[in-house]
Backbone of each chain as nested JSON, in Angstrom:
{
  "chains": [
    {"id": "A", "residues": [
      {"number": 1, "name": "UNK", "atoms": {"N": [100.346, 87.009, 105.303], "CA": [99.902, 86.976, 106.708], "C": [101.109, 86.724, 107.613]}},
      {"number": 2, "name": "UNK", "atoms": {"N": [101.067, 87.705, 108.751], "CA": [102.415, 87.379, 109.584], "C": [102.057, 86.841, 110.499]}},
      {"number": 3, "name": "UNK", "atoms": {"N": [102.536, 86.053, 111.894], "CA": [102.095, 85.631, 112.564], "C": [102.922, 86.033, 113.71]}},
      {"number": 4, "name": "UNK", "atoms": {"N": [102.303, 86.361, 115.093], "CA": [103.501, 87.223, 116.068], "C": [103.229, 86.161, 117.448]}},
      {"number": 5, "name": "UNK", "atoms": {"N": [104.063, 85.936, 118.099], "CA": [103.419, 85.428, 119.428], "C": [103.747, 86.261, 119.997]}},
      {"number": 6, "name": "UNK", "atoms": {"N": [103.357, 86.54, 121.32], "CA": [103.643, 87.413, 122.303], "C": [103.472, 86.881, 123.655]}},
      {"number": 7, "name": "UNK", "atoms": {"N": [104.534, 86.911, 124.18], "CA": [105.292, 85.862, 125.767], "C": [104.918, 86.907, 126.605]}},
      {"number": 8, "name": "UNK", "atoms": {"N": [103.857, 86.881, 127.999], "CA": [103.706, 87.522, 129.023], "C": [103.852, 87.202, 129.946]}},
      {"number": 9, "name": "UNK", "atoms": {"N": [104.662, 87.9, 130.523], "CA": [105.441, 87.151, 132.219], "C": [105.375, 88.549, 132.998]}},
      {"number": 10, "name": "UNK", "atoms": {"N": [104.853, 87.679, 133.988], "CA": [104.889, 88.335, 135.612], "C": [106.049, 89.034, 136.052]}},
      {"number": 11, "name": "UNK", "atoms": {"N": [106.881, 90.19, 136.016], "CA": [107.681, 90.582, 136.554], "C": [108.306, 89.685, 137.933]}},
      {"number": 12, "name": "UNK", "atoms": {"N": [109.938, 89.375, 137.956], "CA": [110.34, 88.563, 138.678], "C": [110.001, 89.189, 140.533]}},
      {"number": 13, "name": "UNK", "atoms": {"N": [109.789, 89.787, 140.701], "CA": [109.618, 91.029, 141.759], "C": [108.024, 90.458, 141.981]}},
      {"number": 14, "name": "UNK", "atoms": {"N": [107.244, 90.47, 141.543], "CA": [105.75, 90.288, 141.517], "C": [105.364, 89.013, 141.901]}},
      {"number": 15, "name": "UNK", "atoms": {"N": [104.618, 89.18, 142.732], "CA": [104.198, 87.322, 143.215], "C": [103.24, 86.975, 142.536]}},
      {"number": 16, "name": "UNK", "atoms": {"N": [103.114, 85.722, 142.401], "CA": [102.318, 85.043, 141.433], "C": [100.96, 84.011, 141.896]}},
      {"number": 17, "name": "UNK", "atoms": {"N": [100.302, 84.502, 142.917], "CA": [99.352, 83.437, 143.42], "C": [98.856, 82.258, 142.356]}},
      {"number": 18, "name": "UNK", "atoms": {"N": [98.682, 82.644, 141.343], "CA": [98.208, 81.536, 140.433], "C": [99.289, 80.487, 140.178]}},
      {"number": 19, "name": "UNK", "atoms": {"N": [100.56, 81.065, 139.779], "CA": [102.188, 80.045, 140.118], "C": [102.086, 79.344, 141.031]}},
      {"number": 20, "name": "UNK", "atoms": {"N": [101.686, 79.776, 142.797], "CA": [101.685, 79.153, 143.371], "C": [100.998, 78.178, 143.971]}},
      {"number": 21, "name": "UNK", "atoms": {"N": [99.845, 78.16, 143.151], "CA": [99.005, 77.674, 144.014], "C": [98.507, 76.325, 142.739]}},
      {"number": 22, "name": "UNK", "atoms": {"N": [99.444, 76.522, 141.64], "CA": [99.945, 75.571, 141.145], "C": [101.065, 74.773, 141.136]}},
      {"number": 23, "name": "UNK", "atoms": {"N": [102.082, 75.408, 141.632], "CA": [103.021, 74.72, 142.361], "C": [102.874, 73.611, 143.596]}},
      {"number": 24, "name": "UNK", "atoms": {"N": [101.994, 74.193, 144.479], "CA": [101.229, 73.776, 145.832], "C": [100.561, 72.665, 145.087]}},
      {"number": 25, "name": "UNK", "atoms": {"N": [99.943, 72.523, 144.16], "CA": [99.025, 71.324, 143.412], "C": [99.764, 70.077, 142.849]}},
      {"number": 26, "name": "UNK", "atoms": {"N": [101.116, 70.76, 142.075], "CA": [101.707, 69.787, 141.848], "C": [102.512, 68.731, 142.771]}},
      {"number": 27, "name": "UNK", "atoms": {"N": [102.741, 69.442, 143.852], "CA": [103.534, 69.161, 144.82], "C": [102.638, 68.048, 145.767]}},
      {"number": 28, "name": "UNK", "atoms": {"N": [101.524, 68.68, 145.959], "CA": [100.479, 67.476, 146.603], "C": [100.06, 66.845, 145.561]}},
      {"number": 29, "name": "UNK", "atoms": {"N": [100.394, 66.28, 144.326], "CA": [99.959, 65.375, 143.581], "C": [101.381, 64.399, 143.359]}},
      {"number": 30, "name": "UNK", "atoms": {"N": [102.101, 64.51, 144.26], "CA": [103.646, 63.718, 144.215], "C": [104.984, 64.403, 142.974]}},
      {"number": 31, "name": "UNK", "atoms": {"N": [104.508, 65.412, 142.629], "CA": [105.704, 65.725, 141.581], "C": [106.299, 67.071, 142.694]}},
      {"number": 32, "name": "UNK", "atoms": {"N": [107.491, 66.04, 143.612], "CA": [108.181, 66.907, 144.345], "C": [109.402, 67.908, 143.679]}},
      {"number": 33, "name": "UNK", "atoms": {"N": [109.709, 67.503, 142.547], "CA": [110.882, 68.119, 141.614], "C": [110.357, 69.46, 140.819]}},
      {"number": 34, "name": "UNK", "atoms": {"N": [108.811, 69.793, 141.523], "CA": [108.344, 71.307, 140.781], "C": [108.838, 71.802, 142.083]}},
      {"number": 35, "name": "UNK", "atoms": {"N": [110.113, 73.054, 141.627], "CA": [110.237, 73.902, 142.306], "C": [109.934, 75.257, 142.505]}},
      {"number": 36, "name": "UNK", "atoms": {"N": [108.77, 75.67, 141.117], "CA": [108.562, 77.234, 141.343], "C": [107.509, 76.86, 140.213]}},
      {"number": 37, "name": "UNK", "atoms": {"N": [106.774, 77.553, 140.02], "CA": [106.251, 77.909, 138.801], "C": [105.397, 79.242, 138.798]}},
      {"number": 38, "name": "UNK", "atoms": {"N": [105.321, 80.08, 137.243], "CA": [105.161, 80.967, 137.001], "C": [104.017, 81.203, 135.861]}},
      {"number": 39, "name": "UNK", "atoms": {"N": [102.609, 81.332, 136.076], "CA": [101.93, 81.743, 134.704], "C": [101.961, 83.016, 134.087]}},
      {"number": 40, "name": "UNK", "atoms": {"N": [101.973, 82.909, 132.922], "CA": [101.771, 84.248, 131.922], "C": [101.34, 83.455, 130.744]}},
      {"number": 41, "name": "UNK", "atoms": {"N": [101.04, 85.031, 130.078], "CA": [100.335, 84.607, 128.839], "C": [100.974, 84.487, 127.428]}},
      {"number": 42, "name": "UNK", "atoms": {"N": [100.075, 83.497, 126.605], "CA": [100.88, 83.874, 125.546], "C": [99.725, 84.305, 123.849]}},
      {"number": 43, "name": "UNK", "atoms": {"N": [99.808, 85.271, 123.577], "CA": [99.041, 86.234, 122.37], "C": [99.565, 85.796, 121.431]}},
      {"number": 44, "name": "UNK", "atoms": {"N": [98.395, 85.213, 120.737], "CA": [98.68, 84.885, 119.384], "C": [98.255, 86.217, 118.44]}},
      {"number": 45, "name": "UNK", "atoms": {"N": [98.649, 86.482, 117.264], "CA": [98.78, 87.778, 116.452], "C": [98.691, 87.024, 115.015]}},
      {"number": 46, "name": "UNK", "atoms": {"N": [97.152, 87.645, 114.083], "CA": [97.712, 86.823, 113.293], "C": [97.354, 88.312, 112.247]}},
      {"number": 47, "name": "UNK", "atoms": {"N": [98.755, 88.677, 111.49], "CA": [98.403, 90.44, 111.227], "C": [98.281, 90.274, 109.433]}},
      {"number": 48, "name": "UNK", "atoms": {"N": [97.762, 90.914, 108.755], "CA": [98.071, 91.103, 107.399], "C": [99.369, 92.045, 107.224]}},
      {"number": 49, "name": "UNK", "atoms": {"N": [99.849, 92.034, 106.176], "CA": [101.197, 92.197, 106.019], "C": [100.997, 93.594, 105.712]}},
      {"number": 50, "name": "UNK", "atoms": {"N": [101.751, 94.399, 106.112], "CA": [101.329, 96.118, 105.767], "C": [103.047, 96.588, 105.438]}},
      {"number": 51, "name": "UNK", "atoms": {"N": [103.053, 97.628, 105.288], "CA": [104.58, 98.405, 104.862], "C": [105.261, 98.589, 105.667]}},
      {"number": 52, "name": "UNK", "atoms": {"N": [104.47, 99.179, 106.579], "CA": [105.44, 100.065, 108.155], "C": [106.224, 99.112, 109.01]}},
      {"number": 53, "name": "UNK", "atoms": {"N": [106.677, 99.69, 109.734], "CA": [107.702, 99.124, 110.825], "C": [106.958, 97.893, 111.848]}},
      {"number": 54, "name": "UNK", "atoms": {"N": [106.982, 96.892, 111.342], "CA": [106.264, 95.702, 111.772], "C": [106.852, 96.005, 113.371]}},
      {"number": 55, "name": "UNK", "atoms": {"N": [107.442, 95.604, 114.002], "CA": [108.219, 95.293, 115.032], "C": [107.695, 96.989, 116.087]}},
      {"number": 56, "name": "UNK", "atoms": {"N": [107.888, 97.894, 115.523], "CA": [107.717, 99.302, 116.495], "C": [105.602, 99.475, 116.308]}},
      {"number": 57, "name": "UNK", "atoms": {"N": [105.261, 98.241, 115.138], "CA": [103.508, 98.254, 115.449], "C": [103.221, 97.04, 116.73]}},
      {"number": 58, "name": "UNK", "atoms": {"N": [104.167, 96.634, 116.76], "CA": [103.842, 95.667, 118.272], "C": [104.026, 95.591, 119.128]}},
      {"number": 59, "name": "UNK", "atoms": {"N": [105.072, 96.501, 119.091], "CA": [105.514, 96.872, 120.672], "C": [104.605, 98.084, 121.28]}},
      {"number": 60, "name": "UNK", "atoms": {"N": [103.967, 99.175, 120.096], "CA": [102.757, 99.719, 120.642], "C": [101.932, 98.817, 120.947]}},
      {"number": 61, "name": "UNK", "atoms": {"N": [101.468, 97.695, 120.35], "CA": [100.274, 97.439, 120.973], "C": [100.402, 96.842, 122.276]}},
      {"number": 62, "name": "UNK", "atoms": {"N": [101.346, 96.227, 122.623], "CA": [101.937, 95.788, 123.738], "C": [102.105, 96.404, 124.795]}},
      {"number": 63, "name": "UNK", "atoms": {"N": [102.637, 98.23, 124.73], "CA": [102.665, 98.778, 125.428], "C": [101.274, 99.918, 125.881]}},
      {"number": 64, "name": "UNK", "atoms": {"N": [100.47, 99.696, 124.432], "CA": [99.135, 100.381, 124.725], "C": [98.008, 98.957, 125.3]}},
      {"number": 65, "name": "UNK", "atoms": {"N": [98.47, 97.625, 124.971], "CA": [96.601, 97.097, 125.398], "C": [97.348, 95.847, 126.048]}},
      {"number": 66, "name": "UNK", "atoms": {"N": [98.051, 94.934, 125.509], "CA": [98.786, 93.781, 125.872], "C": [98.997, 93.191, 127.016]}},
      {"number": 67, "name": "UNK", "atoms": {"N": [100.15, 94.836, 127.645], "CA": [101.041, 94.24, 128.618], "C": [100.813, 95.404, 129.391]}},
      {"number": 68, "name": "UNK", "atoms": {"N": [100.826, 95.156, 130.715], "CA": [100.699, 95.869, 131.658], "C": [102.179, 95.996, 132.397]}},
      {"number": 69, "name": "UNK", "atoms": {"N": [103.131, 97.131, 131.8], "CA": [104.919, 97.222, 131.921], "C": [105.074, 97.349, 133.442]}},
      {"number": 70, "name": "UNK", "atoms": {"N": [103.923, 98.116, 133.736], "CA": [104.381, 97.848, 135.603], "C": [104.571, 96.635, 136.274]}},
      {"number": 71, "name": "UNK", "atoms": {"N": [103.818, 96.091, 136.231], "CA": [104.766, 94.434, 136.562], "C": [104.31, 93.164, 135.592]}},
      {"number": 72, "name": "UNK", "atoms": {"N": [104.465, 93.451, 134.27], "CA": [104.672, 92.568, 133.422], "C": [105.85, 92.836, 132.218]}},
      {"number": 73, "name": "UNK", "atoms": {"N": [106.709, 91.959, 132.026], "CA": [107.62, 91.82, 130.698], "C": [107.178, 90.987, 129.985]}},
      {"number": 74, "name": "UNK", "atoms": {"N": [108.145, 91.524, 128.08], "CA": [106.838, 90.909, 127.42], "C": [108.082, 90.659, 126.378]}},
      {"number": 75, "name": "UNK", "atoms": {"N": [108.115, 89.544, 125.584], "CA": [109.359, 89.075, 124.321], "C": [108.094, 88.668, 123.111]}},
      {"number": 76, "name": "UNK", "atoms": {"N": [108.323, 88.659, 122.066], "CA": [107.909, 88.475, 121.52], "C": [108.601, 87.433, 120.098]}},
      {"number": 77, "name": "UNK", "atoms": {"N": [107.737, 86.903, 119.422], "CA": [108.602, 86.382, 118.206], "C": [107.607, 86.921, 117.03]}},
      {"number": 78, "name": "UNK", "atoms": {"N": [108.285, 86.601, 115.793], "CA": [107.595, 86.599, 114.933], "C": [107.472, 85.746, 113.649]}},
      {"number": 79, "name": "UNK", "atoms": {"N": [106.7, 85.285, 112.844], "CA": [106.913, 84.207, 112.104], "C": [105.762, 84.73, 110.849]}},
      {"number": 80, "name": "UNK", "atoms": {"N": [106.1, 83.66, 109.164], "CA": [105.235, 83.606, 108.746], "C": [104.146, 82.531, 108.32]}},
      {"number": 81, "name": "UNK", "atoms": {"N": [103.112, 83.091, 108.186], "CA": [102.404, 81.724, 108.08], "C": [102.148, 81.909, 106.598]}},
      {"number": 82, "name": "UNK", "atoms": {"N": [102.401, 80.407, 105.595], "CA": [102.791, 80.295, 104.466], "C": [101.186, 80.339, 103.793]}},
      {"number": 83, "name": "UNK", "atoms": {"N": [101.154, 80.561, 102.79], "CA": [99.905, 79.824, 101.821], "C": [98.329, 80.41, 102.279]}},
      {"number": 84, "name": "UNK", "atoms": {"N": [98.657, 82.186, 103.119], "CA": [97.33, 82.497, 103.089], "C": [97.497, 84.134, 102.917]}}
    ]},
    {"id": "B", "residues": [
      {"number": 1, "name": "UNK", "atoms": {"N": [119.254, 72.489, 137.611], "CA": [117.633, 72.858, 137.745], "C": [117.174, 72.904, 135.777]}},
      {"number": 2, "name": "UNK", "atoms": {"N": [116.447, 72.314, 135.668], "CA": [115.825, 72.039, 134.204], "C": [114.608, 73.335, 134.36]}},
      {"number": 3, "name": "UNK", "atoms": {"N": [114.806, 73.828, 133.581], "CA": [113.283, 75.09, 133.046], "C": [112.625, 74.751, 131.791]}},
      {"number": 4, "name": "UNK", "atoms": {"N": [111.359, 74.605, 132.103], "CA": [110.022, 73.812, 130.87], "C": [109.358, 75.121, 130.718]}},
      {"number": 5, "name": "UNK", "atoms": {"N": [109.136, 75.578, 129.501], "CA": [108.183, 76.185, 129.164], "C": [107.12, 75.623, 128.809]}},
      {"number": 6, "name": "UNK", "atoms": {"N": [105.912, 75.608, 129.045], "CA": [105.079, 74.717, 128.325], "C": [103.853, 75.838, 128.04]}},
      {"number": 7, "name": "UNK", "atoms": {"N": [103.172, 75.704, 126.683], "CA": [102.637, 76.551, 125.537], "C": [101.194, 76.112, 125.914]}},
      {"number": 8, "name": "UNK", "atoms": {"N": [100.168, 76.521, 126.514], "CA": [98.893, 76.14, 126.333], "C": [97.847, 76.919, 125.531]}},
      {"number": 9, "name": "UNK", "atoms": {"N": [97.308, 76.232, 124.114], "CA": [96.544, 77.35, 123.476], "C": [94.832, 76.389, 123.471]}},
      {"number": 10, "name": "UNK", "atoms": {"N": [94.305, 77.204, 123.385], "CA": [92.612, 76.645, 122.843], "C": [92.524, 75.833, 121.477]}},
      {"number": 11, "name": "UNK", "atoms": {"N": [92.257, 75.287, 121.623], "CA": [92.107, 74.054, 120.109], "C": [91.642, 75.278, 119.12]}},
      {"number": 12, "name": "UNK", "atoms": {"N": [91.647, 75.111, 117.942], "CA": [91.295, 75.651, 116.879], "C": [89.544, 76.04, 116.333]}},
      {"number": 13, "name": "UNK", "atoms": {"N": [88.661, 74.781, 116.798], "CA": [87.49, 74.438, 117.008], "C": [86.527, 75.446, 118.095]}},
      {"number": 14, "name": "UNK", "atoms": {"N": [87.521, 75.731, 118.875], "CA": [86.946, 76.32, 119.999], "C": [87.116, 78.057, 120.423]}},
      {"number": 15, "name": "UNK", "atoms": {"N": [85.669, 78.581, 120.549], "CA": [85.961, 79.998, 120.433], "C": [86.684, 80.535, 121.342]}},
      {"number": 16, "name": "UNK", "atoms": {"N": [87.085, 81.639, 121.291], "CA": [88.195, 82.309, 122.317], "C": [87.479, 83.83, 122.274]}},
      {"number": 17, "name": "UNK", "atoms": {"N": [86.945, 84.43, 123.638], "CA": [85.9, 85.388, 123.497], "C": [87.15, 86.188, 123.829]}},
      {"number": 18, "name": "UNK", "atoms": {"N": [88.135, 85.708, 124.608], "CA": [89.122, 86.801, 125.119], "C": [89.977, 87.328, 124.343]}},
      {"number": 19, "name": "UNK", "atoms": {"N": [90.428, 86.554, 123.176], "CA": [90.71, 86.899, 121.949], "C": [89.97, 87.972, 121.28]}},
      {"number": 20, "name": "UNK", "atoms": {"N": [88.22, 87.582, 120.934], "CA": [87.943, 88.687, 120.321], "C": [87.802, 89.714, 120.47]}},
      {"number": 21, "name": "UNK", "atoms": {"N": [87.888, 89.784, 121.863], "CA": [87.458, 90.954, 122.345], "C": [88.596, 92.311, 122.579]}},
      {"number": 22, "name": "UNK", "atoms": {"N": [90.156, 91.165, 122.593], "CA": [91.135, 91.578, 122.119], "C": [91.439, 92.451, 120.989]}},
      {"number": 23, "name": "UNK", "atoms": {"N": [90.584, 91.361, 119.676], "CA": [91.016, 91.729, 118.346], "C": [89.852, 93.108, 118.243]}},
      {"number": 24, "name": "UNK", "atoms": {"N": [89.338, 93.196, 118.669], "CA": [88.147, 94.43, 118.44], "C": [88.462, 95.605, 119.161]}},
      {"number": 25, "name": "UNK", "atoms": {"N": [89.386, 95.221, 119.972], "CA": [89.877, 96.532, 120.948], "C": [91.099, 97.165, 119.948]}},
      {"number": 26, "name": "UNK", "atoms": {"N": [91.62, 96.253, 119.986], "CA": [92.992, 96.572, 118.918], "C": [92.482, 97.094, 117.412]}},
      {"number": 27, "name": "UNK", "atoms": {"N": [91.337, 97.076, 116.945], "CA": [91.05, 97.604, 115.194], "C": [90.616, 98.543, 115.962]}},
      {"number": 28, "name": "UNK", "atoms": {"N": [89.993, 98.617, 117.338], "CA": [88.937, 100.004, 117.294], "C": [90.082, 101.196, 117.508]}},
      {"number": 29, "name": "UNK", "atoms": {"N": [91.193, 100.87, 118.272], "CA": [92.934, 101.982, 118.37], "C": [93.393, 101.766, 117.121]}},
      {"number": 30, "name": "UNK", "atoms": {"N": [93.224, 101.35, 115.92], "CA": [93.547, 101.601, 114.943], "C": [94.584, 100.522, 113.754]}},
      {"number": 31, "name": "UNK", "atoms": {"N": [94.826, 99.714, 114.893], "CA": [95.489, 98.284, 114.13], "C": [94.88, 97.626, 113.589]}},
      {"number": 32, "name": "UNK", "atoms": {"N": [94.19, 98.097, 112.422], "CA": [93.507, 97.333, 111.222], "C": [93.974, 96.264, 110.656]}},
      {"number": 33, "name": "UNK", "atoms": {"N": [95.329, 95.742, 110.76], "CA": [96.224, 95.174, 110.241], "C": [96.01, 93.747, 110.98]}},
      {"number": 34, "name": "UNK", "atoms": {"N": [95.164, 93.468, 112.158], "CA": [95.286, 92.905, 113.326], "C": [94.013, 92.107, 113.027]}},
      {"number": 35, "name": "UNK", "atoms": {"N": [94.005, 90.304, 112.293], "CA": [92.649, 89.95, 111.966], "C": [92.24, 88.703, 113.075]}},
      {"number": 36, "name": "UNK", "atoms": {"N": [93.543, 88.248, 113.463], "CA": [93.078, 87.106, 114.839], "C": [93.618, 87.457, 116.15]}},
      {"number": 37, "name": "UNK", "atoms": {"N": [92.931, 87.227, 116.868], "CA": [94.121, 86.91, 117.916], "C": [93.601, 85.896, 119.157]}},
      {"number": 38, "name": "UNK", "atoms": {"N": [94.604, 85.338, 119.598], "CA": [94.275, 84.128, 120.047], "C": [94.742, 84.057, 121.88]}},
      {"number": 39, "name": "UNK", "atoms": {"N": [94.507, 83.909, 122.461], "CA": [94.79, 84.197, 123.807], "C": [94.941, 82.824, 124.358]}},
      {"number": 40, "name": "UNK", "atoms": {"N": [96.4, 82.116, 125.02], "CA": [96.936, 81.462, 125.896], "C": [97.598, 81.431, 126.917]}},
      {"number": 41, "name": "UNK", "atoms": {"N": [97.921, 80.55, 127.967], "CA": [98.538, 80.603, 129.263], "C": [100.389, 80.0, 128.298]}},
      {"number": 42, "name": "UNK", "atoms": {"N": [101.019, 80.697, 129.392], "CA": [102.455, 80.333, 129.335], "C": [102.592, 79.809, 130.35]}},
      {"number": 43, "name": "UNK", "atoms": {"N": [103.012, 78.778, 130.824], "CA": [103.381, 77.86, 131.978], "C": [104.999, 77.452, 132.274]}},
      {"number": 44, "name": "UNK", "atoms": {"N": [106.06, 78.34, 133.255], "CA": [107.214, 78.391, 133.454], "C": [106.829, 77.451, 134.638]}},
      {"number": 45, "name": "UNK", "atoms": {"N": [108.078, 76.431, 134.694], "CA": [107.901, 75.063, 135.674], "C": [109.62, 75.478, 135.452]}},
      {"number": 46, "name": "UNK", "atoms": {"N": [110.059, 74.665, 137.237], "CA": [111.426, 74.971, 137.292], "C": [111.441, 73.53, 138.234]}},
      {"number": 47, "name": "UNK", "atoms": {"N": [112.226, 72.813, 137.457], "CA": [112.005, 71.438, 138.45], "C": [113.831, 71.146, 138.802]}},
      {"number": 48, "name": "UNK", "atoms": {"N": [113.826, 70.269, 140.052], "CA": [115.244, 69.945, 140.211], "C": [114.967, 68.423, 139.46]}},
      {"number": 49, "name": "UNK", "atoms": {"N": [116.87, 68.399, 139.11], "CA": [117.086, 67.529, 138.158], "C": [116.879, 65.838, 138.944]}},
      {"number": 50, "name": "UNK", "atoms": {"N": [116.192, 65.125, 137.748], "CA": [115.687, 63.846, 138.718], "C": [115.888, 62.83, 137.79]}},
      {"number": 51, "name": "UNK", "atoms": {"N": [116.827, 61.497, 137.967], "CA": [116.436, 60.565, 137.196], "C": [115.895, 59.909, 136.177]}},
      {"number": 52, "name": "UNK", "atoms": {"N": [114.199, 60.276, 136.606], "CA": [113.16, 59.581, 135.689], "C": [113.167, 60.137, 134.233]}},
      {"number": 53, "name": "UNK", "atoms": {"N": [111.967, 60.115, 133.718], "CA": [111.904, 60.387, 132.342], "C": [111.673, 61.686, 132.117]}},
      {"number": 54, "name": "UNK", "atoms": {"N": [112.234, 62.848, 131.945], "CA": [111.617, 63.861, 131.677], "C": [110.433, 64.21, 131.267]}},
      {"number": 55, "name": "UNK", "atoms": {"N": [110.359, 63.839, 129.67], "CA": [109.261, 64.135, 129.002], "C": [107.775, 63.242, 129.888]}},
      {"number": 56, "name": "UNK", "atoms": {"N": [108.263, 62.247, 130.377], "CA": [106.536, 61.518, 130.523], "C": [106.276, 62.535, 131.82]}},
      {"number": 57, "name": "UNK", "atoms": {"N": [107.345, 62.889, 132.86], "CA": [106.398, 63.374, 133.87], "C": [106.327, 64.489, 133.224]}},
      {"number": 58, "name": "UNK", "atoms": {"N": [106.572, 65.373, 131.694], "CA": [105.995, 66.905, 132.005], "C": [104.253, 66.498, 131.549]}},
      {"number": 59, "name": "UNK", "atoms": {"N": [104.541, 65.239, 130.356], "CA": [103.348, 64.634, 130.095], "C": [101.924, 64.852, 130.914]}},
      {"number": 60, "name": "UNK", "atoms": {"N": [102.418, 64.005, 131.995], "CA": [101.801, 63.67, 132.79], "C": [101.245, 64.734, 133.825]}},
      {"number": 61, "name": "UNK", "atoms": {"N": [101.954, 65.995, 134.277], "CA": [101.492, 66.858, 134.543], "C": [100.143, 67.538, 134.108]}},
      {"number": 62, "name": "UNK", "atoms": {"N": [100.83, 67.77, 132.67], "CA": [99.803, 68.65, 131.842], "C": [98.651, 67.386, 132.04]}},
      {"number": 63, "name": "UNK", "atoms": {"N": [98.7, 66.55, 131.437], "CA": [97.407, 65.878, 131.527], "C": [96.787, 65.798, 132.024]}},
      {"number": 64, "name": "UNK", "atoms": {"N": [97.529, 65.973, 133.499], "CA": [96.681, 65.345, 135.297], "C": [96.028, 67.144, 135.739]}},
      {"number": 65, "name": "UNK", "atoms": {"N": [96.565, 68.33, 135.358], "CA": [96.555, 69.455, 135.657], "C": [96.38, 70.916, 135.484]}},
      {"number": 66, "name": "UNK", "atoms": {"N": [97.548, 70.551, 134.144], "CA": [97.668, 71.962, 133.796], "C": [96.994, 72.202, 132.412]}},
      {"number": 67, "name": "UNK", "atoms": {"N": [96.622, 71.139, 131.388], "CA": [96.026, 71.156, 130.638], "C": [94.775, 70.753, 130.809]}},
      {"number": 68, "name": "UNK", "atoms": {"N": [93.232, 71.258, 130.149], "CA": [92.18, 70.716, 129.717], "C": [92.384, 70.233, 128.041]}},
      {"number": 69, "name": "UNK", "atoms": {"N": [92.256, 69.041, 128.228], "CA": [93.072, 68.513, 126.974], "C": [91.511, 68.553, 126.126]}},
      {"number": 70, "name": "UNK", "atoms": {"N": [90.642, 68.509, 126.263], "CA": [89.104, 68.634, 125.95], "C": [88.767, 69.784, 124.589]}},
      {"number": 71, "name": "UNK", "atoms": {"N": [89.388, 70.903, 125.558], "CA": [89.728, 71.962, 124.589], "C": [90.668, 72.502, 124.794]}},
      {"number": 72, "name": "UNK", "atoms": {"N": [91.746, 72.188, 125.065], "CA": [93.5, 72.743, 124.835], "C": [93.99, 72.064, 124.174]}},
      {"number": 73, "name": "UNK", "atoms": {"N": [95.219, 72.689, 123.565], "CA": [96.302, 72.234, 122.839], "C": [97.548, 72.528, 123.926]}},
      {"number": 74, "name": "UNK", "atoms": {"N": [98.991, 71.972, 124.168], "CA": [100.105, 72.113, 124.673], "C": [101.261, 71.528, 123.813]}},
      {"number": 75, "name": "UNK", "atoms": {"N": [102.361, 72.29, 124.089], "CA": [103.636, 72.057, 123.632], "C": [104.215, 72.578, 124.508]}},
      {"number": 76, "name": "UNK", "atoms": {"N": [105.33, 72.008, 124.419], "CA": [106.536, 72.443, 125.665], "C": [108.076, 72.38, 125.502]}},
      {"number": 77, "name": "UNK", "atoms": {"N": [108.898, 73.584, 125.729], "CA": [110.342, 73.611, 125.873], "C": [110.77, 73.059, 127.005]}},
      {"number": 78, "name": "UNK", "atoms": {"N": [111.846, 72.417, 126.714], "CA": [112.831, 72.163, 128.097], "C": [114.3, 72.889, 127.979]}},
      {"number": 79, "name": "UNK", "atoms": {"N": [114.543, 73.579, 128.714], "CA": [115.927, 74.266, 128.426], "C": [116.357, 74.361, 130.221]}},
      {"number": 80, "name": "UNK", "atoms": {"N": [117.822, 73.93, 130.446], "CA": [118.521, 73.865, 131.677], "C": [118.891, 75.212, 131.887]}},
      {"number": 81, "name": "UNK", "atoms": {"N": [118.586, 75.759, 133.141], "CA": [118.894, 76.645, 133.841], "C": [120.398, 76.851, 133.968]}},
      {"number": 82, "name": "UNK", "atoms": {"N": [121.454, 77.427, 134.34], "CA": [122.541, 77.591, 134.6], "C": [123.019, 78.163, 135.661]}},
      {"number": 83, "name": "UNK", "atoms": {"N": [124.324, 77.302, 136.591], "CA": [124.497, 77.932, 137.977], "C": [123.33, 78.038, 138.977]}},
      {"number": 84, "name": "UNK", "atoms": {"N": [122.8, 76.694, 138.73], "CA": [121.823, 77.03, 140.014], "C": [121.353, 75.55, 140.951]}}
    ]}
  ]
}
């Protein structure tokens, strides 16, 4: 079993009402040292192990269902998970 | 300027419909290979550098805010920004 995360971020260009309006929250709750913040997502992947090109099967799915490339970038890692 | 990533996922216990509905979209395009998937927020915080304790106020954030600790899980990076 492999295990993939997948990091989704808002294109730096793209405004982030939900960033901000958590930023705005923290800021009226006294934590003046938040200076920006940014949500995205993060996809957990948990794949059975197959032959093919692990890495070019996730970046399709990423670029077919995941991530929306017009204003989202997307990193990914990958890991295994032991003992299943 | 200090940059926190902080990791918010759904407890283990607790269903994730956005996930499945994920994982069912993804076998029905053909990634059979694809048996969980788990759907979380990524939380980028960009704070200026301050005295106090790091870790308790990111603590304390998540607790007061950004986490539902009820049914979330969090972890968090701290890595310093550069030139800024």
């Amino acid at each position: 079993m492999t295990k993939v995360n997948v990091y989704v971020t808002l294109r730096e260009s793209v405004v982030d009402p939900q960033g901000i309006a958590t930023k705005d929250a923290l800021q009226t709750m006294g934590y003046s040292e938040v200076k920006s913040v940014r949500v995205g997502k993060l996809i957990e992947l948990e794949l059975t192990d197959l032959s093919g090109d692990l890495d070019a099967r996730i970046k399709e799915m990423c670029k077919k269902l995941l991530v929306n490339e017009v204003i989202e970038d997307y990193r990914y890692e990958i890991g295994e998970v032991a003992g299943k």
